[in-house]
KOLROZA-428922 format. One record per atom (N, C-alpha, C): residue number from 0; x, y, z; chain; atom name; residue in three letters. Coordinates in nm, 4 decimals, always signed. Layout:
// residues N
 resi       xx       yy       zz chain name resn
  NUM        X        Y        Z     A   CA  ala
...
This chain:
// residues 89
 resi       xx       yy       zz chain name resn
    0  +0.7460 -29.5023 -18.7812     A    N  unk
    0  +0.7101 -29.4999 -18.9214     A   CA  unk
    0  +0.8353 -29.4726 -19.0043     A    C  unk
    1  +0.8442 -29.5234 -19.1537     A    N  unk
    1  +0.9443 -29.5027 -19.2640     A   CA  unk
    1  +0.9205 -29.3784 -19.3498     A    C  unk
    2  +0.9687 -29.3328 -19.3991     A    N  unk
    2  +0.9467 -29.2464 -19.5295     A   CA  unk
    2  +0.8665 -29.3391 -19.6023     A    C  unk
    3  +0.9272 -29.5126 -19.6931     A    N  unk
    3  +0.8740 -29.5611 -19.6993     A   CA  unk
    3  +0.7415 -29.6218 -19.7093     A    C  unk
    4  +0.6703 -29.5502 -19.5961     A    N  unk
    4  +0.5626 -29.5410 -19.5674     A   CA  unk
    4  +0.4190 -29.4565 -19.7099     A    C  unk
    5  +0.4742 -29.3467 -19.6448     A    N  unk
    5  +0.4428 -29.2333 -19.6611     A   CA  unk
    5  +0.4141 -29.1802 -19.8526     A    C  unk
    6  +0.5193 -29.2591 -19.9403     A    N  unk
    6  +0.5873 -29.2393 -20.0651     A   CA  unk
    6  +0.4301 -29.3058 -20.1020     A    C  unk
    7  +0.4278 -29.4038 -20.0698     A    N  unk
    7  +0.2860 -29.4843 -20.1654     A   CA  unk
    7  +0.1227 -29.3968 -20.1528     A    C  unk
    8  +0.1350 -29.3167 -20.0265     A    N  unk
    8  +0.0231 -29.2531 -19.9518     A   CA  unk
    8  +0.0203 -29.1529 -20.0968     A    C  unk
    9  +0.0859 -29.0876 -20.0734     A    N  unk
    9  +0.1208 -28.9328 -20.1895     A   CA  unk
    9  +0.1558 -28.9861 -20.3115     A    C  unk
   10  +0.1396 -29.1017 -20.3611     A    N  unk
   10  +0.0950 -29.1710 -20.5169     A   CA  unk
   10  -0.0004 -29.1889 -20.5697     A    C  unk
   11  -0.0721 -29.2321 -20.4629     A    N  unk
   11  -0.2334 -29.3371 -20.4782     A   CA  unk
   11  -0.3319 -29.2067 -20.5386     A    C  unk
   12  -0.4152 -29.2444 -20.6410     A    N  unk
   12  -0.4894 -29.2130 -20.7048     A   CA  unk
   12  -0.6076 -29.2938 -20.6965     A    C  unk
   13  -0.7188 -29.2655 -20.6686     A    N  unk
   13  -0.7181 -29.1208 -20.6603     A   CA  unk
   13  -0.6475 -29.1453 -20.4582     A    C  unk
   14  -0.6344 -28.9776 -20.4210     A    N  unk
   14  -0.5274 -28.9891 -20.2958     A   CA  unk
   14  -0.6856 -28.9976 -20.1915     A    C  unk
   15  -0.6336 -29.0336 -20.0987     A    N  unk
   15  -0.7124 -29.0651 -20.0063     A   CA  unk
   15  -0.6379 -29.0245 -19.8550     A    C  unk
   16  -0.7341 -28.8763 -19.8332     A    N  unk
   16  -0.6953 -28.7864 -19.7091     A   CA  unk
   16  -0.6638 -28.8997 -19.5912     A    C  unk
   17  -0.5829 -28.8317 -19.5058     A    N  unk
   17  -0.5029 -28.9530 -19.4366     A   CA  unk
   17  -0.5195 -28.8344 -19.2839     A    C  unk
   18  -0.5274 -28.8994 -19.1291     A    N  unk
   18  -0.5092 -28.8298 -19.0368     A   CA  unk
   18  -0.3371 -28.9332 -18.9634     A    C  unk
   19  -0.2070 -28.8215 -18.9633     A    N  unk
   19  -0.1115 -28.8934 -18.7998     A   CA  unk
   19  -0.1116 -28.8557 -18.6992     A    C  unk
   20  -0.1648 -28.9861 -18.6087     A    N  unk
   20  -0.1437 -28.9281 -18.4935     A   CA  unk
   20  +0.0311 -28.9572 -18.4226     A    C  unk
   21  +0.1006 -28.8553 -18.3260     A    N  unk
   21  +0.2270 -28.8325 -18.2717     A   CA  unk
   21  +0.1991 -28.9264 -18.1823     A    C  unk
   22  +0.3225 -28.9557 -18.0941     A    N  unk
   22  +0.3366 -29.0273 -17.9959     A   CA  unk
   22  +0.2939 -28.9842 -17.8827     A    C  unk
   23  +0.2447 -28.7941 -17.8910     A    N  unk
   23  +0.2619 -28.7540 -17.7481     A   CA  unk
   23  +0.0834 -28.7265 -17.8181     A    C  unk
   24  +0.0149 -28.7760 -17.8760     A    N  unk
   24  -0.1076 -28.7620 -17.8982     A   CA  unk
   24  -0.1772 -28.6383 -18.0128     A    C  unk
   25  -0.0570 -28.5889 -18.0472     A    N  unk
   25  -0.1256 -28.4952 -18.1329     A   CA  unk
   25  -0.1321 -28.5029 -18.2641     A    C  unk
   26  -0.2631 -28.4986 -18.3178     A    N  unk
   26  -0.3168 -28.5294 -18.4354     A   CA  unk
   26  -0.3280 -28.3810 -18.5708     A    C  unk
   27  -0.2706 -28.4737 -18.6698     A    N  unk
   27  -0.2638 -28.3947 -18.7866     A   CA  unk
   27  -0.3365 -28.4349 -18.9316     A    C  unk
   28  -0.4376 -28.3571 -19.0057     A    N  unk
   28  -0.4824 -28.4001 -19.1386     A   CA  unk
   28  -0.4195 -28.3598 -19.2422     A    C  unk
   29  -0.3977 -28.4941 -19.3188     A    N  unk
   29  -0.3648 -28.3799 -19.4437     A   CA  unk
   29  -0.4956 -28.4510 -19.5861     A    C  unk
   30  -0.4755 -28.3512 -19.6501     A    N  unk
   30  -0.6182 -28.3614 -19.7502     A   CA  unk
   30  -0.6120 -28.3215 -19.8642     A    C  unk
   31  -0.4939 -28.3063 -19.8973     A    N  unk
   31  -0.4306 -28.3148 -20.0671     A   CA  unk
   31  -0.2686 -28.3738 -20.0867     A    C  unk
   32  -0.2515 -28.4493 -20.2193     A    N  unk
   32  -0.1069 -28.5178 -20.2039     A   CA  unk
   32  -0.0278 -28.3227 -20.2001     A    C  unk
   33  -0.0497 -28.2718 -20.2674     A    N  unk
   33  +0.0477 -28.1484 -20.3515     A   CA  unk
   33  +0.0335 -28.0779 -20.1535     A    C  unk
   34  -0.0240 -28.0974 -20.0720     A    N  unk
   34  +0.0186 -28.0739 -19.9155     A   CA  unk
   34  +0.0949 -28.1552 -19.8180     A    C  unk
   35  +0.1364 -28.2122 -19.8639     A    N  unk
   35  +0.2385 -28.2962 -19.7998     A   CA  unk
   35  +0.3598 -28.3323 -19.8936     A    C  unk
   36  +0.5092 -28.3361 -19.8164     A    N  unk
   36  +0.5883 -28.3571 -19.8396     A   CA  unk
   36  +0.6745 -28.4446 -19.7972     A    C  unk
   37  +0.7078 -28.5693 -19.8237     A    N  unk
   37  +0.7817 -28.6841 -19.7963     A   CA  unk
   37  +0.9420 -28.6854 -19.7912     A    C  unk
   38  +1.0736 -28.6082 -19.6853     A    N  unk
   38  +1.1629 -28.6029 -19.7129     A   CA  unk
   38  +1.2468 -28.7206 -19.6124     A    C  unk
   39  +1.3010 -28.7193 -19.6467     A    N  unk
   39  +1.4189 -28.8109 -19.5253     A   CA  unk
   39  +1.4203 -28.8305 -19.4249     A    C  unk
   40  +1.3728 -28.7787 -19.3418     A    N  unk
   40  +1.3682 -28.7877 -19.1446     A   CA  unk
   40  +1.2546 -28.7123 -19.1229     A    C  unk
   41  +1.1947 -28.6408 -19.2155     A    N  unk
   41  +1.0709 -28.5917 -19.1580     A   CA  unk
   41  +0.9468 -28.6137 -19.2815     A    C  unk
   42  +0.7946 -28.5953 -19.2589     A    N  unk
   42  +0.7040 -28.5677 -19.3599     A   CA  unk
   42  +0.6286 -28.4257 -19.2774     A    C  unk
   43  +0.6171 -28.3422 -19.4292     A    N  unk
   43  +0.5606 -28.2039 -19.4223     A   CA  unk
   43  +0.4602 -28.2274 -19.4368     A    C  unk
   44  +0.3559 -28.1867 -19.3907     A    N  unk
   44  +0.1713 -28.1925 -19.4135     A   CA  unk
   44  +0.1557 -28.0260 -19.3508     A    C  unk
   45  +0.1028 -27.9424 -19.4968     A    N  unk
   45  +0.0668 -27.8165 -19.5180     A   CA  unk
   45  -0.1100 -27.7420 -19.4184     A    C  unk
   46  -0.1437 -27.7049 -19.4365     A    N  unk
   46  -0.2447 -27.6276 -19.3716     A   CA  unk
   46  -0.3177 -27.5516 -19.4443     A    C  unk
   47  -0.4370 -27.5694 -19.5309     A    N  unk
   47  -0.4666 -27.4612 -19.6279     A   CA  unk
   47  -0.5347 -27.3768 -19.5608     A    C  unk
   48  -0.5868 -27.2372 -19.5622     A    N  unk
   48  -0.6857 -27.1544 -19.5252     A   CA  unk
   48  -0.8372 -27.1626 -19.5305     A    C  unk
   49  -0.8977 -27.1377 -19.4125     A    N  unk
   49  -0.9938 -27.2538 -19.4127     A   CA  unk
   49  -1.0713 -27.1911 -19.4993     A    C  unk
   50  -1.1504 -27.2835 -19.5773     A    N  unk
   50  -1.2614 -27.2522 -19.6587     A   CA  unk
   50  -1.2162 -27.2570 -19.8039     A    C  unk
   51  -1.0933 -27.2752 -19.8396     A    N  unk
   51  -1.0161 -27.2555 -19.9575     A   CA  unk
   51  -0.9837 -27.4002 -19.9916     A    C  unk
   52  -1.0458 -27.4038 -20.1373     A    N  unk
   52  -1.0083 -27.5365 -20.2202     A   CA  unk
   52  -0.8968 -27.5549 -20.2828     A    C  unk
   53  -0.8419 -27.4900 -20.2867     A    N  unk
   53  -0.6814 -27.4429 -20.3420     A   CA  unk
   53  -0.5685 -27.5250 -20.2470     A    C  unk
   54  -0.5138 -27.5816 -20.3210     A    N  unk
   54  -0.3832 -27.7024 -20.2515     A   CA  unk
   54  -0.2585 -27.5908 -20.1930     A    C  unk
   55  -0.3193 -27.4939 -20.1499     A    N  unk
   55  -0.1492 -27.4068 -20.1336     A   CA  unk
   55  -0.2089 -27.3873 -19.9813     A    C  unk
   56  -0.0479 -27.3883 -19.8975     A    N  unk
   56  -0.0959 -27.4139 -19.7996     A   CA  unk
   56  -0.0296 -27.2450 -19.6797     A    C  unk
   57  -0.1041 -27.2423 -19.5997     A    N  unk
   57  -0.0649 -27.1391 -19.5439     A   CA  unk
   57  +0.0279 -27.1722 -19.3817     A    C  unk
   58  -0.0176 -27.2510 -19.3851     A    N  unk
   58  +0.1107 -27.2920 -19.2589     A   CA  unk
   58  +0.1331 -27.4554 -19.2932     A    C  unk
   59  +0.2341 -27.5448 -19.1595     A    N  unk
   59  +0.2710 -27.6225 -19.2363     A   CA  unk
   59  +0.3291 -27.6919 -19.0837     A    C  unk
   60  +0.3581 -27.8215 -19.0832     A    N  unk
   60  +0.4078 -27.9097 -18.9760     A   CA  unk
   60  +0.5321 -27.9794 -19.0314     A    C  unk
   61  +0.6400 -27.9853 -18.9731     A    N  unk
   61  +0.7637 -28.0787 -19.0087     A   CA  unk
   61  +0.7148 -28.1894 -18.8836     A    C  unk
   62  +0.7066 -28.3158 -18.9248     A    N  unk
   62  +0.6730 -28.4224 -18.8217     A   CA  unk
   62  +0.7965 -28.5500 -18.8407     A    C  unk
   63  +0.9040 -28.5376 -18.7709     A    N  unk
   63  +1.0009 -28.6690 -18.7363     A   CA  unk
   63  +0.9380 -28.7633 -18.8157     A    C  unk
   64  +0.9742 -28.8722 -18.8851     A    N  unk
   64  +0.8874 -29.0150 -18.8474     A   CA  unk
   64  +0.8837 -29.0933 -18.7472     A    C  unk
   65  +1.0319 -29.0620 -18.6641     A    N  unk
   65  +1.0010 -29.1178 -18.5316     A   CA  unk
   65  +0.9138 -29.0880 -18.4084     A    C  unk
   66  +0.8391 -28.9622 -18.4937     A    N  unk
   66  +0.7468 -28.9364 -18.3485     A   CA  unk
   66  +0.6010 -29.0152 -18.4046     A    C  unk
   67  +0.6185 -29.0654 -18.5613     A    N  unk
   67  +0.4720 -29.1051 -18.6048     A   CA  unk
   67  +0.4373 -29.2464 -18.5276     A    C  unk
   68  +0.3139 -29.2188 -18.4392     A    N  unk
   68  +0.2622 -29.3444 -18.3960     A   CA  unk
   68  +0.1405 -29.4157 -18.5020     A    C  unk
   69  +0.0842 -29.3379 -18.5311     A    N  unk
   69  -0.0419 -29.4137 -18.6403     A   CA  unk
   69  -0.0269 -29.3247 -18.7403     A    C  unk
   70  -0.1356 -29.3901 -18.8340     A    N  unk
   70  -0.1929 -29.3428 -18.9821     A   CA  unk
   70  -0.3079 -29.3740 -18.9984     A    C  unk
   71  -0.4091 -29.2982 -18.9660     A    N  unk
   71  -0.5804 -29.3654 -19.0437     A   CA  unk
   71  -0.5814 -29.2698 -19.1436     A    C  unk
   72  -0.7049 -29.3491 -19.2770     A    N  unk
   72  -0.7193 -29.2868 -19.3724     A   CA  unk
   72  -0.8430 -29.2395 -19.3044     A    C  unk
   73  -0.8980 -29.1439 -19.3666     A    N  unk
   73  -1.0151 -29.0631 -19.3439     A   CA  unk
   73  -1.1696 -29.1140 -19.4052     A    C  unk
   74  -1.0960 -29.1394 -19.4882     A    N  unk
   74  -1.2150 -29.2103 -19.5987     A   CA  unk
   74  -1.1808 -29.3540 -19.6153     A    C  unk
   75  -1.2663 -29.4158 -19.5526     A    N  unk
   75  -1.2398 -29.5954 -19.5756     A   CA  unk
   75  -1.2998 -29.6418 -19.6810     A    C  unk
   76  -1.3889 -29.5840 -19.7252     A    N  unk
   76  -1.4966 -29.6476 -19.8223     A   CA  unk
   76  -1.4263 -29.7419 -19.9862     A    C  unk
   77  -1.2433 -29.6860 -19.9448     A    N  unk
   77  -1.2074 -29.7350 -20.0980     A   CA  unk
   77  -1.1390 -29.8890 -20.0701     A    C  unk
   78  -1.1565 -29.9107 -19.9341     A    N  unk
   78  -1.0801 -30.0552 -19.8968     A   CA  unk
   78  -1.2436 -30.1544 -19.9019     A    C  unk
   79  -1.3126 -30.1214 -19.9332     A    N  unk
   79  -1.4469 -30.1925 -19.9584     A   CA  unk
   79  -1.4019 -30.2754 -20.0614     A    C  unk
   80  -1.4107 -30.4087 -20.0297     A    N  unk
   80  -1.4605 -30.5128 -20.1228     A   CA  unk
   80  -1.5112 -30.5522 -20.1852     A    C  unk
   81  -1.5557 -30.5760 -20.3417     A    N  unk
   81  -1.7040 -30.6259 -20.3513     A   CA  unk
   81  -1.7186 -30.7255 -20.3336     A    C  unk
   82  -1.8607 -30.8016 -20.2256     A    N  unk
   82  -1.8817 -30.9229 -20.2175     A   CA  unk
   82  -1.9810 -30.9729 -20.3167     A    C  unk
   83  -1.9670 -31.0942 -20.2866     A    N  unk
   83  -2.0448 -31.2238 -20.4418     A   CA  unk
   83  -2.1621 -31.1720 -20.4406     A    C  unk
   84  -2.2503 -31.1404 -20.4897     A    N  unk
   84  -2.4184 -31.1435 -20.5090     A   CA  unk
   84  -2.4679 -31.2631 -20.4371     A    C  unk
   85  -2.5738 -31.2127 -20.3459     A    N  unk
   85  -2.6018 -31.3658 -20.2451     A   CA  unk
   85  -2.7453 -31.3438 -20.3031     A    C  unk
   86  -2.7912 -31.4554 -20.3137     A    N  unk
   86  -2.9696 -31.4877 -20.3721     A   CA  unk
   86  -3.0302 -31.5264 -20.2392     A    C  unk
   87  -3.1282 -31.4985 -20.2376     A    N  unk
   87  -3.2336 -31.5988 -20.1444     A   CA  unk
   87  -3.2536 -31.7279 -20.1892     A    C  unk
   88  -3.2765 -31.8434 -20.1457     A    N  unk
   88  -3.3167 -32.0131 -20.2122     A   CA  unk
   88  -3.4881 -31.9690 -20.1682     A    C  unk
């Protein structure tokens, strides 16, 4: 993965929680842009305390991009299309 990547993720409005998984299998969420951080050779994705709606985070992951193997978003529902209105004949 690029930084590149990552820059458009932590733009998008509204943001749309994202899970990476590592190369060696280990999986990370992040679930607010203001918890993640996009720098040069690595992206930060924060940890809030559970139960807390508050974007501040209490621990925190530095992740290479070279260890990033995937990116799913969490919520697909915003890559929905609308299709044509189909009638019955």
């Amino acid at each position: 993965m690029l930084r590149e990547n990552f820059v458009p993720i932590k733009r998008s409005e509204p943001f749309v929680p994202f899970r990476v998984t590592l190369a060696n299998g280990k999986q990370y969420e992040c679930v607010h842009p203001q918890l993640m951080m996009v720098g040069p050779r690595d992206l930060m994705i924060g940890f809030p305390r559970k139960g807390s709606s508050e974007p501040f985070f209490e621990r925190h992951v530095w992740l290479p991009y070279s260890d990033i193997d995937k990116v799913e978003f969490l919520d697909e529902s915003w890559l929905l299309i609308p299709q044509e209105p189909r009638f019955e004949r």
